[in-house]
C-alpha positions as CSV (number, residue, x, y, z in Angstrom):
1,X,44.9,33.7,2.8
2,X,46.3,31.3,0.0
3,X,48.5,31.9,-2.0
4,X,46.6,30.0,-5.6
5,X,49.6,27.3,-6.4
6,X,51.3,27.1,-3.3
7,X,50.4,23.8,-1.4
8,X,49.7,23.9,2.6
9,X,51.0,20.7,4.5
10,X,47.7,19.6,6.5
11,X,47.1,20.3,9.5
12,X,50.0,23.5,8.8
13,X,50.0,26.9,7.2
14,X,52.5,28.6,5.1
15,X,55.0,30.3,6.9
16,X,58.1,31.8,5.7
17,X,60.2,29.2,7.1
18,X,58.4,26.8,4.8
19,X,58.1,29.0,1.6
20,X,62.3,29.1,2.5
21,X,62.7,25.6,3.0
22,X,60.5,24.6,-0.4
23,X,62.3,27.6,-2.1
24,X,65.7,25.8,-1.2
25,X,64.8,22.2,-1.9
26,X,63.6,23.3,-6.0
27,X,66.9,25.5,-5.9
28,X,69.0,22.4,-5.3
29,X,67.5,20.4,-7.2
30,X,67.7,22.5,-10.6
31,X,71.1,22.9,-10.0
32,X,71.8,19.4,-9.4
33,X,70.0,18.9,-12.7
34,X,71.8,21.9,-14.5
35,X,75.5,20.5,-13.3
36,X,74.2,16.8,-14.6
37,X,73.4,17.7,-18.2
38,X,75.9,20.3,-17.9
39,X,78.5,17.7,-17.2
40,X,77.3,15.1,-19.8
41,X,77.7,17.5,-22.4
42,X,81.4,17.9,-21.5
43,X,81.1,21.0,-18.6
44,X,80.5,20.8,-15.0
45,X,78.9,23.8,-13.9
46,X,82.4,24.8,-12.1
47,X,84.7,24.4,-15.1
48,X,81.8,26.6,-16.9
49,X,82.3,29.4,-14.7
50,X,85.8,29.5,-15.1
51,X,85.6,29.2,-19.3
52,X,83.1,32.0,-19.5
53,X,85.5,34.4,-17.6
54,X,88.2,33.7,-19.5
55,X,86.2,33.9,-22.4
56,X,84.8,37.2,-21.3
57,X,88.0,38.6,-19.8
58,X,91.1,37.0,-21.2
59,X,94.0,35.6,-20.1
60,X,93.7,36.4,-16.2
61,X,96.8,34.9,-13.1
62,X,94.8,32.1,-10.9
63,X,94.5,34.5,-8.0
64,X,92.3,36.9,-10.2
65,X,90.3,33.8,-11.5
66,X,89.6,32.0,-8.0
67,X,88.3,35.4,-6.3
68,X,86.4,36.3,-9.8
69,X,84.7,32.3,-9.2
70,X,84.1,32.5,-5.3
71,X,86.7,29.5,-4.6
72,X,89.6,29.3,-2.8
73,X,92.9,29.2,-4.6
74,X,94.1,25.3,-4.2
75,X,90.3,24.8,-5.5
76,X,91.1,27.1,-8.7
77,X,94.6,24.9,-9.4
78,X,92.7,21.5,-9.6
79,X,89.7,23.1,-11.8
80,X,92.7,24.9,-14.0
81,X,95.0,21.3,-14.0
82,X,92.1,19.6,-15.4
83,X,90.9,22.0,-18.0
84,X,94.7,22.0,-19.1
85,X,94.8,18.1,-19.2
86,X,91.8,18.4,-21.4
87,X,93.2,20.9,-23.4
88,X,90.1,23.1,-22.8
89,X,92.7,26.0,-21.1
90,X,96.4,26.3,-20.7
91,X,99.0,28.4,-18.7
92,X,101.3,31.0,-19.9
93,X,103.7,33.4,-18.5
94,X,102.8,36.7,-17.5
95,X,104.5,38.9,-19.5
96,X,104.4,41.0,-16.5
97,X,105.7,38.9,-14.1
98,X,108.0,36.2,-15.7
99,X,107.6,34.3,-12.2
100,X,103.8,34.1,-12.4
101,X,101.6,32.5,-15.2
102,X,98.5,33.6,-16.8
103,X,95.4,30.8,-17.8
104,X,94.0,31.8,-21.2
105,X,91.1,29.7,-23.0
106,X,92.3,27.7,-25.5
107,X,89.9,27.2,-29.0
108,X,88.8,23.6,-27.8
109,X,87.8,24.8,-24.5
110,X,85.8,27.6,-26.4
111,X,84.0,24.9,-28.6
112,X,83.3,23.0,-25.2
113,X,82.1,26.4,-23.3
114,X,79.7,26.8,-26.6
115,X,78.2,23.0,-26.1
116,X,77.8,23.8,-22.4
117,X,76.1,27.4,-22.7
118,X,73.8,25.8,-25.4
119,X,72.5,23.4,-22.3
120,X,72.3,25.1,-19.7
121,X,70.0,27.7,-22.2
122,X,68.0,25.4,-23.2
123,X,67.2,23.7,-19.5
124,X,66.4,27.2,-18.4
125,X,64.2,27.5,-21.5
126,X,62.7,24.5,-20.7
127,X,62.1,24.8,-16.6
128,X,61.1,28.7,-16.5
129,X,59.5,28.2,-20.0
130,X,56.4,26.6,-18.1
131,X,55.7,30.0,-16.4
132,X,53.7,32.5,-18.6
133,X,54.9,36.0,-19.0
134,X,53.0,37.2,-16.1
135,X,54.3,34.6,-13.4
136,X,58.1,35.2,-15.3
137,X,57.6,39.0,-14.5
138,X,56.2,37.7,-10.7
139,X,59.4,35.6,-9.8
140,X,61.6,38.2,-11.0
141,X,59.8,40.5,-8.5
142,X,59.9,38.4,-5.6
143,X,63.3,37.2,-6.8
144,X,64.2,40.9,-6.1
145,X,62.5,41.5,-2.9
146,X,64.6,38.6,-1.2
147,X,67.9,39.9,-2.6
148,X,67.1,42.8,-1.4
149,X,66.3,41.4,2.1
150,X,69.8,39.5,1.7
151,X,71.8,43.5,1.7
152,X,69.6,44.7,4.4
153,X,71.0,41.5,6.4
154,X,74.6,41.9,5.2
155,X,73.8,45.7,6.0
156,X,72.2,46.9,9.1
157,X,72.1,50.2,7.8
158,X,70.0,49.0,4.9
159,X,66.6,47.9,5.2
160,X,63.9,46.6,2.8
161,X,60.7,49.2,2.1
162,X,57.9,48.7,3.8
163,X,56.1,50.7,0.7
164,X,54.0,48.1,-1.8
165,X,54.9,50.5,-4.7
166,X,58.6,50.1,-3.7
167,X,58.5,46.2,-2.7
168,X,62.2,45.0,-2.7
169,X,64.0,48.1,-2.9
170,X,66.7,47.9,0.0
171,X,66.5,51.9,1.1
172,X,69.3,53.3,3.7
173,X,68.7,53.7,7.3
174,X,69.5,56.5,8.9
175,X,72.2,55.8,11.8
176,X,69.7,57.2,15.0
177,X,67.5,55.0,13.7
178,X,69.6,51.7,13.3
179,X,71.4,52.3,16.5
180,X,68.7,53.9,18.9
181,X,70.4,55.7,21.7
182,X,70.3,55.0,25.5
183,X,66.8,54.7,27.2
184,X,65.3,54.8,23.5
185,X,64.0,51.8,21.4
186,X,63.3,52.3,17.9
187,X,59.5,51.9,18.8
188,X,59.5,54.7,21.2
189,X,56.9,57.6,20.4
190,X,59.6,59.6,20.2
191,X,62.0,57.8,17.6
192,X,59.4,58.0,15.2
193,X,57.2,55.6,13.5
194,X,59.8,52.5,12.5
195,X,61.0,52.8,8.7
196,X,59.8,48.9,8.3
197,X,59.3,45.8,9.7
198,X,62.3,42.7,10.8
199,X,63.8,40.9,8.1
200,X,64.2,37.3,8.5
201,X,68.1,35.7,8.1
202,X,67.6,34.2,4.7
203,X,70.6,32.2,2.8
204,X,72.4,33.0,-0.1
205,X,72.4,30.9,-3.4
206,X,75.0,30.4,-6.0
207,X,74.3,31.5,-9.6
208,X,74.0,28.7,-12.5
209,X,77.2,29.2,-14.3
């Protein structure tokens, strides 16, 4: 069956491979759009990241702020020594630790994170504003069900319900059954009937700012 909306290459059907590779391409391509306007209005979508958790946190040591951002710390120096050159953020020592420093938003870089939040609300406005309440409430669903799918992967004692009135909902496996014993396959009449079906590998995705 067809889905209504989703096109089928001739000569091809959907498969999940190309629902995952179609999924990807929009994915990339909003966020290549998002860290464009983003970055004309004075913000990449990195430098973003790192204002809001200071903004939201406070003054936090580099270490802190390049685990909090998912980047490694020499990545974290050159985002924090260009903020500082802008004067958007600025070190400080830790009263703590005289030896270590602290980065702390400074008020221009609040102005500039209030400029770059303002776009990147009103591009999501604008792309996920096409979909009507309904579809909204659908994505968000389906949005679910693969994140879900994404624990049971990082998981294997987590899989992803098999039950329609539970779609998504990553639910734990018991241990007999995620590791069947010798001479027994998880199919086997005796194991049971199996708690779901295989989860594809899927890949992760990076939040917009």
């Amino acid at each position: 069956m067809v889905t209504p909306g989703v096109t089928v290459p001739a000569g091809g059907k959907i498969t999940p491979e190309r629902v995952g590779e179609r999924f990807m391409v929009v994915f990339h391509r909003m966020r290549r759009a998002a860290d464009e306007r983003m970055t004309a209005s004075g913000l990449s979508l990195a430098r973003t990241k790192v204002l809001r958790h200071l903004a939201d946190a406070g003054p936090v040591r580099p270490g802190t702020l390049a685990s909090v951002c998912g980047v490694v710390p020499h990545s974290i120096t050159d985002i924090v020594d260009g903020l500082e050159r802008d004067g958007l953020a600025e070190r400080q020592p830790d009263p703590a630790d005289r030896r270590a420093k602290l980065i702390r938003l400074t008020d221009k870089g609040a102005a500039a994170l209030t400029a770059a939040v303002a776009t990147r609300e009103h591009l999501l406005n604008t792309l996920f504003g096409t979909l009507d309440t309904a579809e909204q409430q659908n994505l968000i669903d389906l949005l679910d069900k693969l994140d879900a799918a994404l624990t049971a992967l990082s998981d294997p004692g987590v899989t992803v319900s098999s039950d329609p009135a539970a779609a998504g909902v990553a639910v734990p496996v018991p241990a007999a059954a995620a590791r069947p014993g010798p001479g027994r396959s998880a199919a086997s009449p005796s194991s049971g009937p199996a708690s779901a079906s295989p989860v594809s590998e899927g890949t992760s995705s990076h939040v917009i700012a």
